[in-house]
PASE-280155 format. One line per 3 residues: their letters; for each residue x, y, z of N, C-alpha, C, CB. Coordinates in steps of 0.02 Angstrom, whole numbers, plus 50000, padded with zeros to 5 digits. Glycine has a CB too. Example, Ala and Ser with C-alpha at 12.3 -4.5 7.8 and 13.67 -1.06 7.14 Angstrom:
<sites>
as = 50660 49716 50390 50615 49775 50390 50660 49835 50390 50565 49776 50452 | 50642 49888 50354 50684 49947 50357 50645 50002 50394 50704 49970 50286
</sites>
This chain:
<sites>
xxx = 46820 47001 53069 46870 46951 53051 46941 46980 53058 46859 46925 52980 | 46961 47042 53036 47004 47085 53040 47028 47081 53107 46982 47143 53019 | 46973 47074 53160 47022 47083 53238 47048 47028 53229 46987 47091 53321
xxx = 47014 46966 53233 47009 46922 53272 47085 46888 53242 46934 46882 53270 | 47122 46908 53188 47178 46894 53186 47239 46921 53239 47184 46908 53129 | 47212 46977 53268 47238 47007 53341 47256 46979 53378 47205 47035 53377
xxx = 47172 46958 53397 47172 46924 53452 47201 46882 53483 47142 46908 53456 | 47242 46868 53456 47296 46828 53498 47346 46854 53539 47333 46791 53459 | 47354 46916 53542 47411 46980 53556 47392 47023 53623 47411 47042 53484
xxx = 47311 47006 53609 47290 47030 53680 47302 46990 53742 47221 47040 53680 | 47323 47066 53806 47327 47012 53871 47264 46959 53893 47338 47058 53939 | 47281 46894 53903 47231 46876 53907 47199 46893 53989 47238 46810 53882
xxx = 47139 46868 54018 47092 46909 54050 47062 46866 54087 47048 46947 54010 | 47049 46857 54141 47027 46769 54171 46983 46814 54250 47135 46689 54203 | 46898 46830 54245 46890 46858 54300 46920 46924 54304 46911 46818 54346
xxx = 46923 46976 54269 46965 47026 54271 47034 47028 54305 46931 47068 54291 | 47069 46983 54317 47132 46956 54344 47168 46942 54248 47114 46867 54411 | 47229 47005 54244 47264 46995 54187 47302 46927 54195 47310 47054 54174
xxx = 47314 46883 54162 47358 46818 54165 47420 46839 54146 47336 46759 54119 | 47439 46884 54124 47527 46903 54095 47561 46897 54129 47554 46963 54074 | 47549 46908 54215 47591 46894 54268 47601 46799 54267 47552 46932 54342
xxx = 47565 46765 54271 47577 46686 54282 47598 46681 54203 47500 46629 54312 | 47602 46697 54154 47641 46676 54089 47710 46690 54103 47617 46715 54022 | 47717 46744 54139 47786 46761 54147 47811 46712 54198 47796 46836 54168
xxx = 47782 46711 54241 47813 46671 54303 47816 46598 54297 47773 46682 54365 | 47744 46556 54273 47760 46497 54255 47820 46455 54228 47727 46493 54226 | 47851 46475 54155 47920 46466 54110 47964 46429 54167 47961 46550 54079
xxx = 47960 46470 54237 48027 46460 54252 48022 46380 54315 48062 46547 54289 | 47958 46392 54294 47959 46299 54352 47966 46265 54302 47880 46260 54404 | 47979 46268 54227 47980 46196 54199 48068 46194 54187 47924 46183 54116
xxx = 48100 46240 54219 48200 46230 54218 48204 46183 54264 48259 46302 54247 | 48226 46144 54256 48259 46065 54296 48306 46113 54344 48318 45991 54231 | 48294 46092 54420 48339 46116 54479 48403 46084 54486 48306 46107 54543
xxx = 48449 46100 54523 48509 46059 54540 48483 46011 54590 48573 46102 54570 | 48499 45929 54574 48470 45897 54641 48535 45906 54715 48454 45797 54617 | 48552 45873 54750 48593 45891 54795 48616 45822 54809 48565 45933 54852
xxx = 48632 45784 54753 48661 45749 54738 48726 45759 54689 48620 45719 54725 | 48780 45726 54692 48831 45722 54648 48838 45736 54605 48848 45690 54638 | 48782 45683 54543 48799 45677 54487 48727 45710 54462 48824 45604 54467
xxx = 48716 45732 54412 48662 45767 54368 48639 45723 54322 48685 45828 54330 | 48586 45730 54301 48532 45716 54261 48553 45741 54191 48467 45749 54288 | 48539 45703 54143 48561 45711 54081 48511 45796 54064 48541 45630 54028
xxx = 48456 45789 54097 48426 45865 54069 48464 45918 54099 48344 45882 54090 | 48491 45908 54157 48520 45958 54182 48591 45976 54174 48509 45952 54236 | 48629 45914 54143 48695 45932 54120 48678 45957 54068 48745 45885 54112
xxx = 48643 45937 54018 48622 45976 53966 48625 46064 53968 48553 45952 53959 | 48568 46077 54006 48557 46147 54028 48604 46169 54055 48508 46160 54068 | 48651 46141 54081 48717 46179 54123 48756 46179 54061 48760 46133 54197
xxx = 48763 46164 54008 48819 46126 53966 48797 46191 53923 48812 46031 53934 | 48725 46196 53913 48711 46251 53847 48726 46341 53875 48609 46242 53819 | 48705 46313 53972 48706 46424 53970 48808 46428 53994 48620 46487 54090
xxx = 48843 46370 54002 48908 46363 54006 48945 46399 53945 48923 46292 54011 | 48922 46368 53882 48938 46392 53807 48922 46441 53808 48912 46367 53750 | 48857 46477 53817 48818 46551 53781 48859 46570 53847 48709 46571 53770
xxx = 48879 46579 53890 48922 46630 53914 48973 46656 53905 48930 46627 53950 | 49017 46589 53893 49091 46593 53906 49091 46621 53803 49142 46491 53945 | 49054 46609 53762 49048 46625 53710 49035 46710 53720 48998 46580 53678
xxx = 48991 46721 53744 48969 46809 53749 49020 46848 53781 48898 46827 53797 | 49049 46822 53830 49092 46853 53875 49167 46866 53847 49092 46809 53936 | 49187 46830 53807 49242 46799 53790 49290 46888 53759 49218 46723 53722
xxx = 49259 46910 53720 49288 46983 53703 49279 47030 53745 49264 47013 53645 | 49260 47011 53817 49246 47070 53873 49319 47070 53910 49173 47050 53936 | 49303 47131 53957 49359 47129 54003 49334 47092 54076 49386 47207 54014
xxx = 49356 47121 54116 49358 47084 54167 49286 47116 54218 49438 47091 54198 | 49270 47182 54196 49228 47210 54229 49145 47204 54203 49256 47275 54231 | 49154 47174 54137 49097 47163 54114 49074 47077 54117 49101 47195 54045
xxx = 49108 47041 54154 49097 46972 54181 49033 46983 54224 49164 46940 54224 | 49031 47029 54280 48982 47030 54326 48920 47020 54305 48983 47080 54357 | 48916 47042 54234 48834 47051 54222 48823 46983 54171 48810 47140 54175
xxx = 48869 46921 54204 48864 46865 54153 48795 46818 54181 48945 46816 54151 | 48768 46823 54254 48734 46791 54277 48637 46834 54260 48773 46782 54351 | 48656 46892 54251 48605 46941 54223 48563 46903 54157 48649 47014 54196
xxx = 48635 46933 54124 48614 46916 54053 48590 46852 54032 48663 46926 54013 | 48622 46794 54046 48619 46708 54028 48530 46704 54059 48696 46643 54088 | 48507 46727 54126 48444 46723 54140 48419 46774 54095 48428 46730 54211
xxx = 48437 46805 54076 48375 46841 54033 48367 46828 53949 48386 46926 54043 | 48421 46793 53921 48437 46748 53868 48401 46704 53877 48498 46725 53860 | 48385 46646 53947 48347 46598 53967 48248 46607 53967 48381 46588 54038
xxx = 48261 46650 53991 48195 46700 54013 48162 46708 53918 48232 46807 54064 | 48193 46749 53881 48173 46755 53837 48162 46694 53782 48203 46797 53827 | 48210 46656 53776 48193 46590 53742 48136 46554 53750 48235 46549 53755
xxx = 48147 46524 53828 48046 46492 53860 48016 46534 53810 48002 46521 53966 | 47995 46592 53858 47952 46620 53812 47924 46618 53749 47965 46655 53808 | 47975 46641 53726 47974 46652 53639 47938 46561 53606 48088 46670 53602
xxx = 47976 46506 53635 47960 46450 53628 47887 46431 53659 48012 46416 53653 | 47868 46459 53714 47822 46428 53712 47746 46457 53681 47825 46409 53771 | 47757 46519 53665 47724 46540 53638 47680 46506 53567 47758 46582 53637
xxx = 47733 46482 53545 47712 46443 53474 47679 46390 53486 47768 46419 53429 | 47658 46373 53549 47596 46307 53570 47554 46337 53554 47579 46273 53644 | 47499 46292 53550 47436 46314 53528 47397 46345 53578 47402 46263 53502
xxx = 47354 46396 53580 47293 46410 53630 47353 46431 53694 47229 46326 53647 | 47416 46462 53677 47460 46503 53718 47454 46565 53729 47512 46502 53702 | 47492 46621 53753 47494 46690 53748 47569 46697 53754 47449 46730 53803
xxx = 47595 46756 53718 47683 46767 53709 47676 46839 53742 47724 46767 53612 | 47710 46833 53788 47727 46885 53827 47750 46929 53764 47782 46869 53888 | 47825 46890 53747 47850 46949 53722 47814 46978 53642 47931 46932 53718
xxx = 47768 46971 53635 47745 47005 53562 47721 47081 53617 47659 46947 53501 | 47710 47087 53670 47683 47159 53680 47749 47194 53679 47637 47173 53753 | 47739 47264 53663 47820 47291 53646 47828 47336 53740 47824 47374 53545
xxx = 47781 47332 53764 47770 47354 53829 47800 47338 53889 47720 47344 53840 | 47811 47267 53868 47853 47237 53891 47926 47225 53882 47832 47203 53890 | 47935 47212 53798 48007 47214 53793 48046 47277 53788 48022 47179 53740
xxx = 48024 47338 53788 48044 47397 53801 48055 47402 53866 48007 47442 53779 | 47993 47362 53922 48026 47368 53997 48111 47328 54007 47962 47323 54056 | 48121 47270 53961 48183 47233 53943 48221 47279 53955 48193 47203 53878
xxx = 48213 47302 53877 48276 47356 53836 48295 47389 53872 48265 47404 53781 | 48263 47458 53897 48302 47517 53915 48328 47507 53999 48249 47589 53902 | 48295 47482 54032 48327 47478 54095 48407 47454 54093 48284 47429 54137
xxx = 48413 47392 54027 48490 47364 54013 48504 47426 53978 48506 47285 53964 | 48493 47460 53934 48541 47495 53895 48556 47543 53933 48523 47517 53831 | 48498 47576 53973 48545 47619 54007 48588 47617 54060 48521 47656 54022
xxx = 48592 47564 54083 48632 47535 54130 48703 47525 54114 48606 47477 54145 | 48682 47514 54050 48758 47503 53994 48789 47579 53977 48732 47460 53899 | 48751 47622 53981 48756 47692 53969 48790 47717 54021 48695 47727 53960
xxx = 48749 47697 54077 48775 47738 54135 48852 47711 54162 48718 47731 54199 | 48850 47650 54155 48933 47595 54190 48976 47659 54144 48953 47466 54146 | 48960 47655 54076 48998 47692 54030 49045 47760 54069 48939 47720 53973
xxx = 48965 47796 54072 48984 47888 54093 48998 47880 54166 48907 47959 54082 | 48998 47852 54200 49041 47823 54272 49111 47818 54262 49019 47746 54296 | 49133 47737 54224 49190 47716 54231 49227 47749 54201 49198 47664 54221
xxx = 49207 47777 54136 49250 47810 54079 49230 47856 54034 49273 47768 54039 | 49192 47923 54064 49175 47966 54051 49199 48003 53973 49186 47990 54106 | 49275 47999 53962 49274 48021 53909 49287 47967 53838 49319 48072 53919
xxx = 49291 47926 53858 49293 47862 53807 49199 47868 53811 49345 47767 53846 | 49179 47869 53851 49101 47856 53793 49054 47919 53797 49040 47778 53822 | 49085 47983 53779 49071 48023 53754 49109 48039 53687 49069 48061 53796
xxx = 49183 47988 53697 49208 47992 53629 49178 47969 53584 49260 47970 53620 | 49141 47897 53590 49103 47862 53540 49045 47914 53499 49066 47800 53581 | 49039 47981 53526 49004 48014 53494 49007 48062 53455 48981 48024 53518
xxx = 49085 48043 53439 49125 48084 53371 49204 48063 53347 49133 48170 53393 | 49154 48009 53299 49222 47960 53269 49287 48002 53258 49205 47925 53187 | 49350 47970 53273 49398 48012 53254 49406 48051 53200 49441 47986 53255
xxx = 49448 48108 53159 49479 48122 53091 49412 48155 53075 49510 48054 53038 | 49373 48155 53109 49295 48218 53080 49304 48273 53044 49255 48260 53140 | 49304 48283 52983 49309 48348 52975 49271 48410 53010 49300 48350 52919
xxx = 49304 48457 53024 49274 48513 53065 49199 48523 53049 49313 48580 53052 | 49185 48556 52981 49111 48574 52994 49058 48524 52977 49092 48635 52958 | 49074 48459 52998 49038 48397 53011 49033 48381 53069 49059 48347 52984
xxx = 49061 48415 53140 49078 48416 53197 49009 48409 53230 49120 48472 53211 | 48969 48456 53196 48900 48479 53238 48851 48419 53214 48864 48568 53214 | 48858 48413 53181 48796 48367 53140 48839 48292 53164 48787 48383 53026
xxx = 48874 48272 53155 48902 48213 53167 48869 48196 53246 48989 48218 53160 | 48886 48242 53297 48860 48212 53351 48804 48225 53368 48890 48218 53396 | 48750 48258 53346 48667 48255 53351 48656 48175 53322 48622 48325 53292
xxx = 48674 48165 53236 48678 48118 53219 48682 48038 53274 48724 48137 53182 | 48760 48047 53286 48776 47999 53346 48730 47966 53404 48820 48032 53382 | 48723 48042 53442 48665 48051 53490 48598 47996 53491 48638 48122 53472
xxx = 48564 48030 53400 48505 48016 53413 48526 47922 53393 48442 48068 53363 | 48562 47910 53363 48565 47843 53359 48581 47794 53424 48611 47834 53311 | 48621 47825 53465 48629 47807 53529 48563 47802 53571 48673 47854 53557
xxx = 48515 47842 53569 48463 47822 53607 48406 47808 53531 48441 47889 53675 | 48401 47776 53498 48349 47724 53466 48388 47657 53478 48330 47739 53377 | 48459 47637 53488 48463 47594 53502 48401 47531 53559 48516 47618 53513
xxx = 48369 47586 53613 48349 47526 53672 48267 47510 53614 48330 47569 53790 | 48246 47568 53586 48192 47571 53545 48197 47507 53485 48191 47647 53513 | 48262 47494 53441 48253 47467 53409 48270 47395 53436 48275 47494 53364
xxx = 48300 47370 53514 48288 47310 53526 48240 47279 53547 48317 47296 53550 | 48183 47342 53585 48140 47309 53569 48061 47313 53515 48136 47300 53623 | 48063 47337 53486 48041 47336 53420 48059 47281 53373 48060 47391 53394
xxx = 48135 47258 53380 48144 47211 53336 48131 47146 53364 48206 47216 53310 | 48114 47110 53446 48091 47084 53454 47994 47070 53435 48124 47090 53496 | 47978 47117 53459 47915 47116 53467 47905 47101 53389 47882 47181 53502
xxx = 47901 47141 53352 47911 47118 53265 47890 47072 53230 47965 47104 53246 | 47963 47024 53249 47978 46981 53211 47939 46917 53258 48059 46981 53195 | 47907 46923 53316 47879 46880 53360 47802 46878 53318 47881 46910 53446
xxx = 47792 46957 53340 47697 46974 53308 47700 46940 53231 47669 47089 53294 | 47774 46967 53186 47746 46924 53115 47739 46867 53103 47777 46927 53065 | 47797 46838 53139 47782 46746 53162 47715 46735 53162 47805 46717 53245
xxx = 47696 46761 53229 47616 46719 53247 47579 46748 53185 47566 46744 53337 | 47593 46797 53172 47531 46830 53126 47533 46753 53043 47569 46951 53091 | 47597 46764 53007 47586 46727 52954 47569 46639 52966 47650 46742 52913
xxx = 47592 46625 53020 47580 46541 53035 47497 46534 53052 47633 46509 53114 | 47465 46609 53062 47397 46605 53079 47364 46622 53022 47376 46646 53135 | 47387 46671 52972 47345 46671 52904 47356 46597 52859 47373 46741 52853
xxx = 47427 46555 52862 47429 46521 52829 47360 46467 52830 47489 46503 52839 | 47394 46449 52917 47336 46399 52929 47272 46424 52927 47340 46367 52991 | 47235 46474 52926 47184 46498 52903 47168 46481 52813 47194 46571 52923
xxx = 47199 46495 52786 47201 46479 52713 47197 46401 52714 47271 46508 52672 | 47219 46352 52735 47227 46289 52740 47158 46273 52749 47275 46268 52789 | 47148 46287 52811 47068 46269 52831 47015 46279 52781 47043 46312 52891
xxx = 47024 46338 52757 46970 46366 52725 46983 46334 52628 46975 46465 52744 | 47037 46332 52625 47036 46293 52570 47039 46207 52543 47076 46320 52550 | 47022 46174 52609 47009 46115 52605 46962 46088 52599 47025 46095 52634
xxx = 46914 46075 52588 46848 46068 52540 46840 46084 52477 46800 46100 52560 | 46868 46148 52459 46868 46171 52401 46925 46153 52373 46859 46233 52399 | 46995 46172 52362 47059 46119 52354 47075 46099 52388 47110 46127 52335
xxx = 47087 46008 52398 47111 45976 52451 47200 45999 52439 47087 45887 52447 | 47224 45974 52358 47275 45975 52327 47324 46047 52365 47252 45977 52245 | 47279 46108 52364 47319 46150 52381 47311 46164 52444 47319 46198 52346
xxx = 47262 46140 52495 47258 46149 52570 47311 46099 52573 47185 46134 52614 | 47327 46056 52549 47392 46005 52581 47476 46031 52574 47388 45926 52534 | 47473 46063 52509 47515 46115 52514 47544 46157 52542 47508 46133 52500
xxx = 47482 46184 52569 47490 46249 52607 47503 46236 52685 47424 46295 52597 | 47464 46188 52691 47501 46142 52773 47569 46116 52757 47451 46057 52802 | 47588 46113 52719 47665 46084 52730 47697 46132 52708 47690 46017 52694
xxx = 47675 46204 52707 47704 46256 52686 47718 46276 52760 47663 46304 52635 | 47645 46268 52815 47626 46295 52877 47683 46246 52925 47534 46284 52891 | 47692 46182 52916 47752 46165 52940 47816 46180 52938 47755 46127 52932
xxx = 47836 46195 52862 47898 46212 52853 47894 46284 52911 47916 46224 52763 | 47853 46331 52905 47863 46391 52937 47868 46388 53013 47812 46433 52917 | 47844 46332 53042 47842 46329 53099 47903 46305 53141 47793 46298 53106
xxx = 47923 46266 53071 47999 46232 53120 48048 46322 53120 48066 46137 53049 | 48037 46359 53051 48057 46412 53048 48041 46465 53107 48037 46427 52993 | 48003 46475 53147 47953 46494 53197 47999 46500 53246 47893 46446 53212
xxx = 48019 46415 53262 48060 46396 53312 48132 46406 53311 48051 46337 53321 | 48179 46435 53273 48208 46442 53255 48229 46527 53276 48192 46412 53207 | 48164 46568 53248 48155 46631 53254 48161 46652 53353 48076 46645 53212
xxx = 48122 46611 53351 48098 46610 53436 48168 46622 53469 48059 46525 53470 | 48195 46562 53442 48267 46569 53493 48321 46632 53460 48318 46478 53491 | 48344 46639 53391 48385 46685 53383 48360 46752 53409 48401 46685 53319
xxx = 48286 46764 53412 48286 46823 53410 48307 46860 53500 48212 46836 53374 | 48293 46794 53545 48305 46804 53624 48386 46790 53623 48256 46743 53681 | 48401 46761 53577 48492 46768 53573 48506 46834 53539 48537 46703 53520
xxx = 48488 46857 53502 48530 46946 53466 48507 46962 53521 48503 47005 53386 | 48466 46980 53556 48411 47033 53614 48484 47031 53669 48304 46979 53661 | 48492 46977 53674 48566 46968 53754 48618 47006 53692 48608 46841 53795
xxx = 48658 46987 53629 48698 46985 53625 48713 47057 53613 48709 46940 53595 | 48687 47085 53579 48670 47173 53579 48682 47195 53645 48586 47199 53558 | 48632 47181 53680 48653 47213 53754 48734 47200 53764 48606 47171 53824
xxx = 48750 47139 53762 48828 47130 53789 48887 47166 53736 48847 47039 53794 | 48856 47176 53679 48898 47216 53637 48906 47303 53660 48865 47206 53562 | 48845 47327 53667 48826 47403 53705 48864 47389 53767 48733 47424 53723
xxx = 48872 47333 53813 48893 47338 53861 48984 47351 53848 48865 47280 53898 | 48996 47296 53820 49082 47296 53790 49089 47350 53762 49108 47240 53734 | 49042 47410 53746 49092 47468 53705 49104 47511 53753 49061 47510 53639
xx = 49050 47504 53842 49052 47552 53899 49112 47501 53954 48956 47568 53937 | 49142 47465 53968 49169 47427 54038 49245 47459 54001 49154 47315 54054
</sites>
């Protein structure tokens, strides 16, 4: 019984053919295309209207050199939302609960953000690794300190995705487990506990999306302290 609360986390398996590849790839046929017509479709002004905001919003404290990576990021803000959303259907699989994956996310951006850094401005982001006014024999320890926090950064974005994704599914699956199993025996409190399992779910959805919004906005923050 113990796995089988897992089991949902595993890749799923179809013919020894992993499916994680078509979970990933699918998401992106259900984005409404530009028609090649004039005027747009209320879904699609929509969608132009929302990654219009989350850009010009993210971008807005950058300079001019960190614009380039505005078409990056908004797809991978996009990318992660599907996901995260559709996951919470029933009899789905969520990419992103494997951390295998969102670590493939993380570090390729952070260090990318690292590297623009020690490229463009070599001693501005080696400065970041010893706040000004240091007292001297805090010198040594301050930047090991620095250091190691600088690289758990790509670790803790994605850890904090995967997380807060796996606890999602995990408690909306013990709840409704409790529900089931206590309805025969208390109807009174299996009804409860389903409208406990709803409240959490609209909560779910909620989670889904902030957590693929901090995931971009972090990156663009690491990015704004290197351009």
């Amino acid at each position: 019984l113990n796995l089988s609360f897992f089991d949902q986390f595993m890749s799923p398996v179809l013919l020894g053919i992993p499916l994680i590849a078509l979970s990933l790839i699918l998401p992106w046929l259900l984005f409404p295309t530009a028609p090649t017509r004039w005027v747009n479709n209320r879904l699609l002004t929509l969608q132009g209207w929302f990654i219009n905001r989350f850009t010009s919003q993210m971008f807005m404290p950058m300079n001019q050199g960190g614009h380039k990576w505005a078409l990056i990021l908004a797809s991978l803000m996009m990318f992660l939302i599907t996901l995260n959303m559709l996951g919470l259907l029933p009899y789905t699989f969520t990419p992103t609960t494997q951390l295998s994956m969102n670590m493939g996310f993380a570090v390729p951006m952070w260090l990318a953000t690292v590297l623009i850094g020690m490229r463009n401005q070599p001693t501005a982001a080696l400065g970041h690794l010893l706040p000004e006014g240091t007292p001297v024999p805090l010198i040594p320890v301050l930047i090991i300190i620095e250091t190691i926090s600088l690289f758990i950064r790509p670790l803790a974005l994605g850890v904090r995705l995967t997380a807060n994704l796996t606890a999602g599914h995990l408690l909306m699956q013990l709840i409704a487990t409790a529900a089931f199993v206590l309805l025969p025996l208390m109807p009174a409190v299996a009804i409860t506990t389903a409208a406990i399992l709803f409240l959490l779910t609209i909560l779910e959805v909620a989670v889904a999306m902030i957590q693929a919004y901090v995931f971009v906005l972090l990156l663009s923050l690491y990015l704004q302290e290197n351009v």
